[in-house]
Structures are given as structure tokens and as C-alpha cells.
KEKE-3310 file (N, C-alpha, C; in steps of 0.2 Angstrom, whole numbers, plus 5000, padded with zeros to 4 digits):
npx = (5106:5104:5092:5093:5102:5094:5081:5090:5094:5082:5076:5084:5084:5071:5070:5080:5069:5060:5066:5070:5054:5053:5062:5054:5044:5048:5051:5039:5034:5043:5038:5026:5017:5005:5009:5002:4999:5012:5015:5005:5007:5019:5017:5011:5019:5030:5024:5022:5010:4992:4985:4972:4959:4959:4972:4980:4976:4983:4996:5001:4997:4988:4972:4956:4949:4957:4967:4958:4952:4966:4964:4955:4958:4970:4964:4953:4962:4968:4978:4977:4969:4951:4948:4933:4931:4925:4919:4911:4915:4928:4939:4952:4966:4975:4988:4987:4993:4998:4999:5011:5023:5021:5024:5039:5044:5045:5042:5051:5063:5064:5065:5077:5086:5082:5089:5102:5106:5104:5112:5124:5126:5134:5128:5125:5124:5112:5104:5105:5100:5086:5081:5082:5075:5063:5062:5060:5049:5038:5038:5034:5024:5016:5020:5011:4998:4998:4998:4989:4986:4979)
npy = (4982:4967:4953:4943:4947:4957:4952:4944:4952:4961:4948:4947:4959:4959:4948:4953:4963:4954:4949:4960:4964:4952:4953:4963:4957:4946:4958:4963:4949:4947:4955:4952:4957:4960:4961:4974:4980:4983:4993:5003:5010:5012:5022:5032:5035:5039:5049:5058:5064:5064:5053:5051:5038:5034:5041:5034:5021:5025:5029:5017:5007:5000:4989:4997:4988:4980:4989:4995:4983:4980:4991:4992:4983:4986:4997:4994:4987:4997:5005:5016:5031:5034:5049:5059:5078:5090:5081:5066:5055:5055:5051:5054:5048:5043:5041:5032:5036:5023:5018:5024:5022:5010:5011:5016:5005:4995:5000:5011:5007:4999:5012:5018:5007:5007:5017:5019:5009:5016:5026:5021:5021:5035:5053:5057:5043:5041:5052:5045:5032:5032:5041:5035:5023:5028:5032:5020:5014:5022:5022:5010:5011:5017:5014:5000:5009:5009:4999:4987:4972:4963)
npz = (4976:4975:4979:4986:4996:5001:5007:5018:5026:5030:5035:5046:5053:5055:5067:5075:5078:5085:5096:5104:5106:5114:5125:5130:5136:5144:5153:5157:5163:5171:5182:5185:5176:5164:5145:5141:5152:5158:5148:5150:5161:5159:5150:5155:5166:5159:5153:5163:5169:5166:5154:5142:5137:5125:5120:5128:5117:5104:5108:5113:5103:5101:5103:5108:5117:5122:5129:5137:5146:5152:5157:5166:5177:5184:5190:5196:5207:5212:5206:5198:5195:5185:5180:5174:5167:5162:5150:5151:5145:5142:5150:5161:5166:5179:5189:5207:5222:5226:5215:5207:5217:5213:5201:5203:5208:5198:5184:5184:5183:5173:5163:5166:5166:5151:5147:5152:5143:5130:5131:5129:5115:5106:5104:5092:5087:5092:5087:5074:5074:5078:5070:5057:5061:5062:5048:5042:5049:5044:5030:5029:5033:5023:5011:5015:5014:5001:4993:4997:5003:5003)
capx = (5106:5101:5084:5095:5104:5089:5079:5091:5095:5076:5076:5089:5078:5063:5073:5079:5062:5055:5069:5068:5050:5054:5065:5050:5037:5050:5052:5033:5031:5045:5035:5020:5012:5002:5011:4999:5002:5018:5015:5002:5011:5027:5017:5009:5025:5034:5020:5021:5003:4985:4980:4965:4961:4960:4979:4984:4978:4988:5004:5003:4995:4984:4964:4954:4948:4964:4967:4952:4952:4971:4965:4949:4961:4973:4957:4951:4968:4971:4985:4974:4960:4948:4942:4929:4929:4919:4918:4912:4917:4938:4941:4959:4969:4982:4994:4984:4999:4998:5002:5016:5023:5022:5028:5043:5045:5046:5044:5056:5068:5066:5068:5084:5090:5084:5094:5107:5107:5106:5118:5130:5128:5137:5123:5125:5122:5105:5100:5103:5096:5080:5081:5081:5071:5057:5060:5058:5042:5035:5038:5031:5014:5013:5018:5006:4991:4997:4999:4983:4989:4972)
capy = (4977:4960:4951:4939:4952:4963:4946:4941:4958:4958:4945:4949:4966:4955:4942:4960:4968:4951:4950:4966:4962:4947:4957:4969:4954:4946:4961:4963:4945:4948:4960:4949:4963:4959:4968:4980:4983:4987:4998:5009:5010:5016:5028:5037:5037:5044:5057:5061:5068:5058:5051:5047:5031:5034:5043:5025:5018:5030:5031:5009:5005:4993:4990:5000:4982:4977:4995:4994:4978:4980:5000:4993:4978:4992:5003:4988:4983:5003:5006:5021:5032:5037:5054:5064:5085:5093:5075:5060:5051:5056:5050:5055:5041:5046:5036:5036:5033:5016:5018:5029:5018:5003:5014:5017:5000:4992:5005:5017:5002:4999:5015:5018:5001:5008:5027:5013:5006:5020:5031:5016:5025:5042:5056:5056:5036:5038:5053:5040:5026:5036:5044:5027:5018:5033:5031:5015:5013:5028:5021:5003:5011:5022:5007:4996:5010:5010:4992:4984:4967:4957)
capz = (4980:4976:4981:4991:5002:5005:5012:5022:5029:5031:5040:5053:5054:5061:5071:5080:5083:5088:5101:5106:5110:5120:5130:5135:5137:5149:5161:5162:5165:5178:5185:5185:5173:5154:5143:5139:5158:5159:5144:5152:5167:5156:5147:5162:5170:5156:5151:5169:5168:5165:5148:5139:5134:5118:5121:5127:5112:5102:5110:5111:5096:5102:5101:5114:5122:5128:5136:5140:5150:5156:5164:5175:5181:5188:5194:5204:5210:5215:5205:5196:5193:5182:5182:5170:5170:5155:5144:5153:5137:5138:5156:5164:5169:5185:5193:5213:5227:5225:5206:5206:5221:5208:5195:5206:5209:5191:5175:5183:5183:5165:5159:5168:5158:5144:5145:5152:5135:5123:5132:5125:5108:5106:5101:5083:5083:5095:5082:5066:5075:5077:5060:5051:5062:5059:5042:5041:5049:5040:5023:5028:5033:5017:5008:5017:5011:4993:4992:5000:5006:5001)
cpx = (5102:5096:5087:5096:5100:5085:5082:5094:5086:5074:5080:5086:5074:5065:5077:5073:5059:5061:5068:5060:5049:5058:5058:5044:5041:5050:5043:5032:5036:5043:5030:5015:5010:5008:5009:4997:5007:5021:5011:5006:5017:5025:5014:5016:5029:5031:5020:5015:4997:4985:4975:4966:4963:4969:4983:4985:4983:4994:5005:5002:4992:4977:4963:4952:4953:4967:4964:4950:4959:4968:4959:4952:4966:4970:4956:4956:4971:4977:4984:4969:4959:4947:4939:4929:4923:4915:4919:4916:4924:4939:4949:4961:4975:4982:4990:4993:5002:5002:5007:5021:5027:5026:5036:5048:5049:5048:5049:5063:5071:5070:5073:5087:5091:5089:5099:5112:5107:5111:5124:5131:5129:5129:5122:5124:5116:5103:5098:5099:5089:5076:5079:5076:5062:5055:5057:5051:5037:5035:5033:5024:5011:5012:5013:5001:4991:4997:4993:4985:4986:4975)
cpy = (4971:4958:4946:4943:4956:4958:4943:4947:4962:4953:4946:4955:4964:4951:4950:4961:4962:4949:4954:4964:4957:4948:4961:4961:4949:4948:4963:4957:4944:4952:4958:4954:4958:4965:4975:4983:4988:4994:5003:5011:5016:5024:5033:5039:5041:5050:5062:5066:5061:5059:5051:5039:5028:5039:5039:5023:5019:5027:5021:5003:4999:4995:4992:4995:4980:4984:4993:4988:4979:4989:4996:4986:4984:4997:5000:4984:4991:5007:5014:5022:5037:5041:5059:5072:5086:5085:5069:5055:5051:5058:5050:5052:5043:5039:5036:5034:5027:5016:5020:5025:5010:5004:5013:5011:4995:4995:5009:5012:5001:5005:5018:5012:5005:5013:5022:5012:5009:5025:5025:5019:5034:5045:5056:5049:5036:5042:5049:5033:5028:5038:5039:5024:5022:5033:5027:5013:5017:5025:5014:5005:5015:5016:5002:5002:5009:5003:4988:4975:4959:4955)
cpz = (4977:4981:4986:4996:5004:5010:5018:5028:5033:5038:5048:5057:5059:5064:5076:5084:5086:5096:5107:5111:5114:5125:5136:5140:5143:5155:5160:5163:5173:5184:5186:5182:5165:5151:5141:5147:5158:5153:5147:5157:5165:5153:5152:5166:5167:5152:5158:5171:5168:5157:5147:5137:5127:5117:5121:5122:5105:5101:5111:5105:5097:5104:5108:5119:5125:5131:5140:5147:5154:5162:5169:5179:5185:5192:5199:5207:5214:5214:5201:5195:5187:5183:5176:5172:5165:5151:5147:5150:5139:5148:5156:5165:5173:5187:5201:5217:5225:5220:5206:5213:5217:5202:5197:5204:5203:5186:5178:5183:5175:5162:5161:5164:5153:5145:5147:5147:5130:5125:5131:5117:5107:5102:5094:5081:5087:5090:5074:5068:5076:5070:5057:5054:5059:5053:5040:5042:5047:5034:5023:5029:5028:5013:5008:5013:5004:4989:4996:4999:5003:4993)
residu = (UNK:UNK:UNK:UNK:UNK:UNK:UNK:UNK:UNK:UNK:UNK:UNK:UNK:UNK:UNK:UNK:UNK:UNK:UNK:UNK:UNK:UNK:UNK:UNK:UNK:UNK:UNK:UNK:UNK:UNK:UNK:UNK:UNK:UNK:UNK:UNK:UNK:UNK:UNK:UNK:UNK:UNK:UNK:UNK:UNK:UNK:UNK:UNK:UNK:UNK:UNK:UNK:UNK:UNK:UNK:UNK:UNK:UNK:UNK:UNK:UNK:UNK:UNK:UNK:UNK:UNK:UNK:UNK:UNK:UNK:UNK:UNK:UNK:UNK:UNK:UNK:UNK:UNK:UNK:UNK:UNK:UNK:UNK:UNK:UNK:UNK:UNK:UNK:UNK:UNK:UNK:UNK:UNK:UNK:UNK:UNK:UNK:UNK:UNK:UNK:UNK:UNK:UNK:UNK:UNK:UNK:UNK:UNK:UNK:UNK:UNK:UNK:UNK:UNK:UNK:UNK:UNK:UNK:UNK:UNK:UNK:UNK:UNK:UNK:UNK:UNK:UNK:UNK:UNK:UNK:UNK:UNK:UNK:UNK:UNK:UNK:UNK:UNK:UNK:UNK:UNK:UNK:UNK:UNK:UNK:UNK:UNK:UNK:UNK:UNK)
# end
């Protein structure tokens, strides 16, 4: 393929994911959420269990300071709690009533769109759109160590 048609196939690629992300950063501003709101919220709800903080950062990819800051806005708004067992350090993070309530209200909204929206691709196209996209970001972060940017 040509250095033309790989660029601008490229670019259509990232005019996609930056859509896509304005898709999400709408419905948490619909929601009156930050996004890295409406993200913990989704991942609590979709772990169906309690996290770590450090699980958040993980599973969102985003620095421990902005968890961090969005979970003690949700803690001191009541939407969830902290709790320590063995390891003061690697705090729980649960949905309290309130949260699960809120969850209800909003991310379970979402992720009905979403199944909504992928159950429009037969299984054999949600598994290759998985498969590729997997690749894909798999290869750009190998790429990215082997290739140092500076």
C-alpha cells in the first residue's frame, strides 16, 4: 500500500476514535459527570464488585491524581465508599445505595446503548472488530517502546 493511502486511512482511523470519544464526553456531560466520572462509575458497575484504586487506574488508563480526585468527589457526595481490610494502602471502592441508585440511573443507560449498538454487528463481526482493534493497539504500544519518540 502506498504512503498516501495508509495516511489517509490513518487519519480516518483517528477522526473515528476522536468521535467515538466525543460521543462518551457528551453523555458524561449529559450526566453532569467529568469523564473520569462516568468511567469509574462504568467500571464499578461493570465489575459488579469493588476495585482498587490502583485497578481504576489500570482498567482507565489514566494517572492516579485524577482517580484520585474524581473518587473523593463521589465519597463526599455519597455515591461510594472506601474501605481498608488487611492493606490500608489498597482501599475497596463500593457502589453505597446512593451509587448503585446513580449507577442505575445513568451508566446502566449507557451500557444498554452500547450492547444496543454492537448487537447491530453479527458475532463474527463483534469478534473481528475486537481482534483488530486488539491488534492494533497492541502493536502501537510495542511500536511506541521500540521506537522512543524523543
Amino acid at each position: 500500500m502506498n504512503e498516501y493511502m495508509m495516511s489517509k486511512r490513518l487519519f480516518e482511523y483517528n477522526s473515528i476514535i476522536k468521535e467515538n470519544e466525543d460521543i462518551y464526553r457528551r453523555i458524561a456531560k449529559l450526566f453532569g459527570f467529568s469523564e473520569c466520572t462516568l468511567w469509574i462509575l462504568y467500571s464499578l458497575r461493570e465489575d459488579n464488585t469493588s476495585l482498587t484504586q490502583r485497578e481504576l487506574c489500570n482498567t482507565l488508563s489514566q494517572p492516579k491524581q485524577t482517580i484520585n480526585s474524581a473518587l473523593k468527589k463521589l465519597e463526599a457526595d455519597g455515591y461510594l465508599e472506601l474501605s481498608s481490610k488487611e492493606d490500608r494502602r489498597r482501599k475497596q471502592i463500593r457502589l453505597t445505595e446512593k451509587g448503585e441508585t446513580l449507577a442505575r440511573q445513568t451508566v446502566d443507560k449507557v451500557i444498554a446503548l452500547e450492547n444496543l449498538t454492537f448487537d447491530t454487528f453479527t458475532e463474527e463481526e463483534q469478534e473481528q472488530f475486537l481482534h483488530l482493534f486488539r491488534k492494533y493497539t497492541d502493536n502501537l504500544k510495542i511500536n511506541l517502546t521500540e521506537r522512543n519518540l524523543k
